[in-house]
C-alpha positions in Angstrom: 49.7 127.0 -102.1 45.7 127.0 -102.2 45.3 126.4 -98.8 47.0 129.4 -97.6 43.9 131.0 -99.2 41.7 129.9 -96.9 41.0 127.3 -94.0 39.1 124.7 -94.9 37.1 122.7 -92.4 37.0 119.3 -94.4 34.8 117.4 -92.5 34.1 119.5 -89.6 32.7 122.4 -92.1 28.7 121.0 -91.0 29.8 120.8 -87.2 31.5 124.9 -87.5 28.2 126.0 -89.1 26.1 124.6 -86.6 28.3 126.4 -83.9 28.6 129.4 -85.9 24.4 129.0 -86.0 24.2 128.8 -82.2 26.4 131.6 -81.5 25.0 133.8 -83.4 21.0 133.2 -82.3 22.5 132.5 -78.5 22.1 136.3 -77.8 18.4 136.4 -78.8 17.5 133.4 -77.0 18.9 134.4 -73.8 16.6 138.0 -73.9 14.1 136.3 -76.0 12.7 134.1 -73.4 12.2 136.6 -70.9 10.0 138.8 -73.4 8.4 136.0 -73.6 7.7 135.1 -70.0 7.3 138.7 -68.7 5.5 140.1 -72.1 4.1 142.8 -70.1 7.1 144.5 -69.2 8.5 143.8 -72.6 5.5 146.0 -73.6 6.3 148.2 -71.2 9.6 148.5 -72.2 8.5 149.1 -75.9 6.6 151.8 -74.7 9.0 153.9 -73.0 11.1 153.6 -76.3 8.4 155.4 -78.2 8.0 152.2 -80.7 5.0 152.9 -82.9 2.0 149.9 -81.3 4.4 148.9 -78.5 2.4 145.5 -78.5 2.7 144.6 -81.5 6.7 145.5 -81.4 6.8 143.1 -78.2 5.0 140.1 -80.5 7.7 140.9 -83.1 10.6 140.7 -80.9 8.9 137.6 -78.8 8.0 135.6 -82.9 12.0 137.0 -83.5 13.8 136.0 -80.4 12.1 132.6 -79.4 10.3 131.3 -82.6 12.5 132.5 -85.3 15.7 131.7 -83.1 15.0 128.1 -82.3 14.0 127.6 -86.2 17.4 129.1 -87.2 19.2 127.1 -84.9 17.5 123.9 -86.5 18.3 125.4 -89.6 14.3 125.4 -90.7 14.1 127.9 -93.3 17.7 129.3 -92.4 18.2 131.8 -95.6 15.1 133.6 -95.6 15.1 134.3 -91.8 18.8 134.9 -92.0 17.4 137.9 -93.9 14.1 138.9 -91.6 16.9 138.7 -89.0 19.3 141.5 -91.0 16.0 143.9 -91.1 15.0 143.0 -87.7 18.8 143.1 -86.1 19.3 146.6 -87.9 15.7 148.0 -86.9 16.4 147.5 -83.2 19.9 148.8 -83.4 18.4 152.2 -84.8 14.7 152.2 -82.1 16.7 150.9 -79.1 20.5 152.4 -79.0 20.4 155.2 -81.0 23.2 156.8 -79.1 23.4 159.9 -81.3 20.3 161.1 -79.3 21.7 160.3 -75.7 24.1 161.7 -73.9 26.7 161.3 -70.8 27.0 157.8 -69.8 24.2 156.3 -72.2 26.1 157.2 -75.0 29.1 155.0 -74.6 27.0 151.7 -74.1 24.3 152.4 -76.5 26.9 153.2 -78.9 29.0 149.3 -78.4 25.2 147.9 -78.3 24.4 150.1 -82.0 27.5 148.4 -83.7 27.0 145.0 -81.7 23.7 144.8 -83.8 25.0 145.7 -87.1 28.1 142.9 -86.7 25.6 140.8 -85.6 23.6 141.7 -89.2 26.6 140.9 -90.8 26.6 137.6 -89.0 23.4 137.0 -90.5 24.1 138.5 -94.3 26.8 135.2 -94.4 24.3 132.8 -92.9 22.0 133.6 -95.4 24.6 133.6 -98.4 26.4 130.3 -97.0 23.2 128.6 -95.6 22.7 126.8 -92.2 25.3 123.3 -93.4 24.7 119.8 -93.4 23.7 119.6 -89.4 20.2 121.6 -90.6 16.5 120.5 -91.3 16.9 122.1 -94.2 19.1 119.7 -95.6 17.1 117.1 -95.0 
């Protein structure tokens, strides 16, 4: 009974990592682009965080969220940006919802949004141990 192990995909294994692929990177691309398109407020926004060269912090997140995102979602160069991603995920869990600093009503959001971001590490961890599937540019 083998298969009560596991489920395997068979055929459709390329076609779930290419989902699995968009659903994770969806989130970044959705508050990459604006960022992107309204870099000054993203700077802005860096700023009031206390991030260390809030400019350069917004052309990380921007290069992360757009660039990096739509290459992932390719699957150009999936493993070693799954792992940039990890760092990246887990470093703006810890500048931008560190909830153990806040208190009253911030806590409870900032706290889902922490934990969000280190799930969403884990996400990446498995696309960089599994790789990005058939459906990629990089197996091609």
């Amino acid at each position: 009974m083998n298969s009560l192990r596991y489920f395997d995909f068979g055929g459709a294994k390329p076609l779930v990592l290419l989902i699995a692929r968009l659903a994770l990177i969806a989130l970044f691309i959705i508050f990459g682009i604006p960022k992107m398109t309204g870099f000054s407020g993203t700077v802005q926004y860096m700023t009031t965080l206390g991030t260390p060269a809030p400019e350069v912090a917004a052309v990380i997140a921007v290069l992360m969220e757009v660039v990096a995102a739509i290459l992932i979602v390719i699957g150009f160069f999936t493993r070693p940006l799954a792992v940039i991603f990890v760092f990246y995920t887990l470093a703006t869990a810890f500048i931008g919802h560190s909830y153990w600093n806040m208190t009253g009503d911030a806590v409870t959001g900032n706290m889902i949004n922490f934990y969000k971001n280190v799930s969403i590490a884990g996400g990446f961890l498995l696309l960089a141990v599994t790789g990005p599937g058939a459906l990629s540019l990089d197996r091609r």
